[in-house]
N, C-alpha and C positions, 0 to 999 in steps of 0.2 A: 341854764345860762343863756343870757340873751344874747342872739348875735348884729353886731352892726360895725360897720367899715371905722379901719381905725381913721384915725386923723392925726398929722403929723402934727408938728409944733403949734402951728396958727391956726388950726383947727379945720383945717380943707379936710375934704373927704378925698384921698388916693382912690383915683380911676382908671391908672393905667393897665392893670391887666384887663376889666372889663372894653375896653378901646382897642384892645389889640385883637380881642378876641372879634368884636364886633366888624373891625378891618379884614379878618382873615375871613368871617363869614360873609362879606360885602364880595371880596373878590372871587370867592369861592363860585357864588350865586354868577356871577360877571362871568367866568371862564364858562357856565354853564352855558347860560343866553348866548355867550358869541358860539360854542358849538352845538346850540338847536339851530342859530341860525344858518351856518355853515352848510350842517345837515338837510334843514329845511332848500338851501338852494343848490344844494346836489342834486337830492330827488326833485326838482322842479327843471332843473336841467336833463335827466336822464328822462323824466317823461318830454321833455318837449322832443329830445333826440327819438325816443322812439317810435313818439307823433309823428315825426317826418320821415323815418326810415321807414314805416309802415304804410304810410300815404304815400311813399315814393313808390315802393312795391307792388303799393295798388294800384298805383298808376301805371307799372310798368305791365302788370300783368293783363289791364284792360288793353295797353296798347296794344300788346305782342298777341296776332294772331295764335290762336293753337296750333299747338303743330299737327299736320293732319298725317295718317298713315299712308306709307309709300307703297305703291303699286307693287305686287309682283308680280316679276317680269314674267310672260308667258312664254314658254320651253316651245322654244321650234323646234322641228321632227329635225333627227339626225340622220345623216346619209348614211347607206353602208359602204362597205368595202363591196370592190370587183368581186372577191372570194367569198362576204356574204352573198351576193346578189344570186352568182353564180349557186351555190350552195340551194338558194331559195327557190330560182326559177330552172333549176336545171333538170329537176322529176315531171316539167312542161313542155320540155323540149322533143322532138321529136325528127328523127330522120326520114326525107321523103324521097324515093325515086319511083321514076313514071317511064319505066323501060330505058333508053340511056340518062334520060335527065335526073338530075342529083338535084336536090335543095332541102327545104326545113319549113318544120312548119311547130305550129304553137296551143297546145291544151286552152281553148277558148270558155270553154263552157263546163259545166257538170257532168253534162251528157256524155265528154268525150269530143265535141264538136272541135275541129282543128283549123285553124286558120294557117292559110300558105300563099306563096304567089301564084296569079293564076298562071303564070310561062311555065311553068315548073310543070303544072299537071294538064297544059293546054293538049289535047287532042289524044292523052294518053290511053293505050287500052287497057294496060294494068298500072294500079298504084299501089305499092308495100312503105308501109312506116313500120319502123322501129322504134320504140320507144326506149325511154330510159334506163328498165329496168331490164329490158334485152327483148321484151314482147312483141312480137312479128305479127303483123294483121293487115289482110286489102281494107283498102279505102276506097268507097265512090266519089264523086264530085253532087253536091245536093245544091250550092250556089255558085256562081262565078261571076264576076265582075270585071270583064276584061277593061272596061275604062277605067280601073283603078285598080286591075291587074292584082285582085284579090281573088280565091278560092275559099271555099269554106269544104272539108272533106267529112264523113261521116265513116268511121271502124269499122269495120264487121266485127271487130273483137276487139276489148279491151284489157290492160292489165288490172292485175288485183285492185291498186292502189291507185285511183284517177286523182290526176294534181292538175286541178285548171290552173293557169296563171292567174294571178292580180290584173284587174284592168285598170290602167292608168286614166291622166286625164291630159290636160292641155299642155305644150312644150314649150320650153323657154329656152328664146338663146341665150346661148354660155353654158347652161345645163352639163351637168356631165350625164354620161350615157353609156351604157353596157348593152353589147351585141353578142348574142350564142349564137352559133348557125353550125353550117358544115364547110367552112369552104376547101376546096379543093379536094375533099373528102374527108377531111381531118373533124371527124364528129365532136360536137360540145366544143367546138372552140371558144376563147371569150376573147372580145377586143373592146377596148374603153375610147371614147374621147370626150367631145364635148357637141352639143346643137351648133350650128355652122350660120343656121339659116332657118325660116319657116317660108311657108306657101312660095313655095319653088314650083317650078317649070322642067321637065325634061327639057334632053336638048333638041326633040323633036315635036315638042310641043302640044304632046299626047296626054301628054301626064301633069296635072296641075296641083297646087296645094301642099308640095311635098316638104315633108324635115329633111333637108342637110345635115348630113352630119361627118367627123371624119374618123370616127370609130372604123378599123382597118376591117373591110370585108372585101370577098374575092368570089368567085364562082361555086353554087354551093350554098353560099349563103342565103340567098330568095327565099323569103315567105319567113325567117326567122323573127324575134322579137328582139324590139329598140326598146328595152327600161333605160328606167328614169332612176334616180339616187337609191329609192327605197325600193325598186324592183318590180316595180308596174310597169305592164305596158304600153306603150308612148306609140308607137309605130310597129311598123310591117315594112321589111326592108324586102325593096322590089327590084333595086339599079342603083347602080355606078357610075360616071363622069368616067370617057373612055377615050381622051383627048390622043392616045397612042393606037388606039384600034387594037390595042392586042390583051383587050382582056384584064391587063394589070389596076390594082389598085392604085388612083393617083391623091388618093386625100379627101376623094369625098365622094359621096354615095346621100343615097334618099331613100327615104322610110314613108310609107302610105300613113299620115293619121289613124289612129286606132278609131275615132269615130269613126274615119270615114269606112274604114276594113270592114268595121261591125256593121254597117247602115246600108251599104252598095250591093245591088243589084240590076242586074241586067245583059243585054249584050252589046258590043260597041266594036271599035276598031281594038287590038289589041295594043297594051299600054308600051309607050315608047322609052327612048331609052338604052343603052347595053344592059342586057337583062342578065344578073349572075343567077 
């Protein structure tokens, strides 16, 4: 059976469903093309956004220095307590009497070497230390420096256990400062203050270079050691500022430099000053 389109009355060929279909595939095609294009200026828009958000970036990261790594801080020594110090230097410590004179004197060396003031053992016939641990032994004189009123003693006998002290170095005023001695005869005393002064003057003009300090000493005390925060020794306390004449402590006293204690020798006038 042959097929072909009918024809109404007058003989037209009916085309309307071929036309409608043709309409619906025209627009079909149309809605296509305006969403490739839509599409197409989306991604043309996200790439230019992320052409500039990455050249902004990269520009930002040429400008910005690196960041460099921070220093660390270098740990300054910490000070100790009066009661460490004491605790440190006190198996250094030593009591010294030179027939009635009383004073102190200080484990310098390895050997036993003892440093003191020289008033303390000036002209004495016998000198006895005690040490720390209760050990009783004479002592000669092998140096003395009376212009900086330093002695240096040597044991005949030593105990089991020798504890030189730590030797310090330069002083700073403000410093705080710990003194052991004997004063008044009160063995292993401790008193704290601070540096007062440096290169001082006795009040007789004998004594030069000296640390002020007002760390409380009294008679007794001569020839002991002036530490410093950590428990080195700074000085050799020789005298006292004696504005009453009677001996009392009034606030300040002077310590020989430890250079200079370790360095001096000689003979001279004997160092001035009230000598405790």
């Amino acid at each position: 059976m042959a097929l072909y389109p009918r024809s109404n009355d007058d003989g037209a060929v009916q085309q309307e469903p071929q036309t409608a279909v043709a309409a619906e595939n025209r627009g079909t095609v149309a809605r296509r093309a305006r969403w490739f294009v839509v599409g197409g200026a989306v991604l043309v828009v996200v790439a230019i956004l992320a052409y500039w958000l990455g050249a902004a970036h990269g520009g930002d990261a040429t400008a910005a220095p690196a960041p460099s790594p921070t220093p660390t801080p270098t740990p300054t020594a910490t000070g100790l307590d009066a009661t460490e110090i004491y605790q440190r230097v006190s198996p250094s410590v030593v009591v010294v009497r030179a027939g009635e004179s009383l004073g102190t004197g200080v484990i310098a060396a390895e050997d036993g070497s003892i440093l003191t003031a020289h008033h303390v053992v000036r002209n004495a016939e016998e000198i006895t230390l005690t040490f720390a641990d209760g050990t009783r032994a004479r002592a000669t004189v092998v140096e003395s420096d009376p212009r900086r009123d330093i002695a240096t003693l040597r044991p005949a006998r030593l105990p089991e256990v020798v504890v030189p002290a730590t030797i310090g170095g330069a002083a700073e005023i403000g410093a705080p400062v710990v003194a052991i001695g004997n004063p008044l005869g009160l063995t292993h005393s401790v008193s704290t203050g601070v540096i007062s002064g440096l290169n001082r003057t006795s009040t007789d003009g004998r004594l030069t270079g000296l640390i002020q300090f007002d760390a409380a000493v009294n008679p007794g005390s001569s020839g002991g050691p002036l530490l410093d925060a950590q428990g080195a020794v700074i000085g050799i306390v020789v005298s006292i500022a004696d504005p009453g004449g009677d001996e009392a402590f009034a606030g300040i006293a002077f310590a020989v430099p430890i250079g200079e204690a370790l360095g001096g020798q000689g003979d001279g006038p004997s160092g001035g000053g009230p000598q405790i």
